[in-house]
N, C-alpha and C positions, 0 to 999 in steps of 0.2 A: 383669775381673769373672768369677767363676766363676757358672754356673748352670745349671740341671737343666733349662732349656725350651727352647725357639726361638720367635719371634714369626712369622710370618706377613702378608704383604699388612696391616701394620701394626693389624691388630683380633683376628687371631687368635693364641694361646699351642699352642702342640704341645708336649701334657706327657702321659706314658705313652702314647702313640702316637695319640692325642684331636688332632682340630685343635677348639678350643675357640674359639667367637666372643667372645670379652667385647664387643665393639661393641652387638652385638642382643640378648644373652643374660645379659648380666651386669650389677652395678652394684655400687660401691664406698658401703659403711655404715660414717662415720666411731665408729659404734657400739663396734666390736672393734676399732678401730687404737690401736695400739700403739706408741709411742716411748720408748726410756729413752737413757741414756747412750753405751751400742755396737752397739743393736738398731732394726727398725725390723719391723711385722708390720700389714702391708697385707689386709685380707679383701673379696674379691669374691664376693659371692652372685647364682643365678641367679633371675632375675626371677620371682615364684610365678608365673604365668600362663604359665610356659616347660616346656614337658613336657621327659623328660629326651629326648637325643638324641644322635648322635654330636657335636654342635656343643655342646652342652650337658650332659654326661652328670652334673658332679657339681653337691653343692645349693652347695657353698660351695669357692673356690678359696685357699690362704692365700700370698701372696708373705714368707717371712720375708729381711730382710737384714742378714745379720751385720759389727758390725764397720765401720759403715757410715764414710763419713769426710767427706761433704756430703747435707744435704738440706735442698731448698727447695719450699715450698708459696707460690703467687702471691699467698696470701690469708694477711692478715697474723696473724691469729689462729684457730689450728687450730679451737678454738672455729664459726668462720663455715662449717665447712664444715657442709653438704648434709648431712640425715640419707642421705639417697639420692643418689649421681649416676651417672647414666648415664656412659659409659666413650665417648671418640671413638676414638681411638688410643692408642697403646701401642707404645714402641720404644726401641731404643738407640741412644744420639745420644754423639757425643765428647763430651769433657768441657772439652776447650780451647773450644766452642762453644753452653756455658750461657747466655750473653748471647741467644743466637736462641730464644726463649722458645717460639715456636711452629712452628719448623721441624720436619720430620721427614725420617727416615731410613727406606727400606723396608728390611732388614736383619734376616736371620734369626740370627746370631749374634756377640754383645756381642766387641768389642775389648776389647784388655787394660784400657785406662783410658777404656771409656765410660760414661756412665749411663744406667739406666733413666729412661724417660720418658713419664710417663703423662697423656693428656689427657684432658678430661673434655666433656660436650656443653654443660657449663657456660661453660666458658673458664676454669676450672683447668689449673693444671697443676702434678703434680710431678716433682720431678727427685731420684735419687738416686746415689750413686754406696756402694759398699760390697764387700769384698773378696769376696762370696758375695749372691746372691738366689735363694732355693729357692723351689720353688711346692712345696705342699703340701695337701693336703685334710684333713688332720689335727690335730685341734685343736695349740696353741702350746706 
């Protein structure tokens, strides 16, 4: 999987030289997401009550992934999700090891065939796997 970030101590993204918390600072708004047939575009916004900060600096972060070739949400209809959910962790996890639903890797940079893996304080989770995942602050 190619991509433009690194994860950190599993809560944080380092994108443009930013260590970003999404654990305390972020939350995923099934509002703007996005799926079609080769794309998948994930938006995590910072909580209004977060002033900006180095942890924090932008309002909104966008994961697009191109090209994707698995993805699963725990919950069976995208519909249930969460207008709002908080973010638990965040990482790349092999792909031969989809079945361990809630395991985690601390790992700063994605293997050829891992996927990303995002938890939620819900007990969500999704998994994706896609030739490309950009972060982005820019609209889609």
């Amino acid at each position: 999987m190619e991509v433009n970030f690194k994860i950190k101590n599993l809560i944080k993204v380092i994108y443009n030289g930013n260590e970003i918390d999404l654990h305390n600072c972020y939350y995923f708004s099934n509002n703007e997401f996005k799926i079609d047939e080769k794309n998948i575009v994930i938006p995590i916004f910072r909580y209004k009550d977060i002033h900006v900060t180095p942890n924090s600096p932008y309002d909104k972060l966008i994961f697009k992934a191109f090209n994707y070739s698995f993805f699963e949400n725990n919950v069976n209809e995208l519909e249930e999700l969460d207008e709002y959910e908080g973010i638990s962790e965040i990482t790349f996890f092999p792909s031969d090891d989809r079945d361990n639903l809630f395991s985690l890797i601390d790992q700063e940079d994605p293997k050829l065939t891992d996927d990303l893996k995002i938890v939620f304080l819900s007990g969500r989770v999704i998994i994706l796997a896609a030739e490309k995942v950009l972060v982005t602050t820019e609209n889609y």
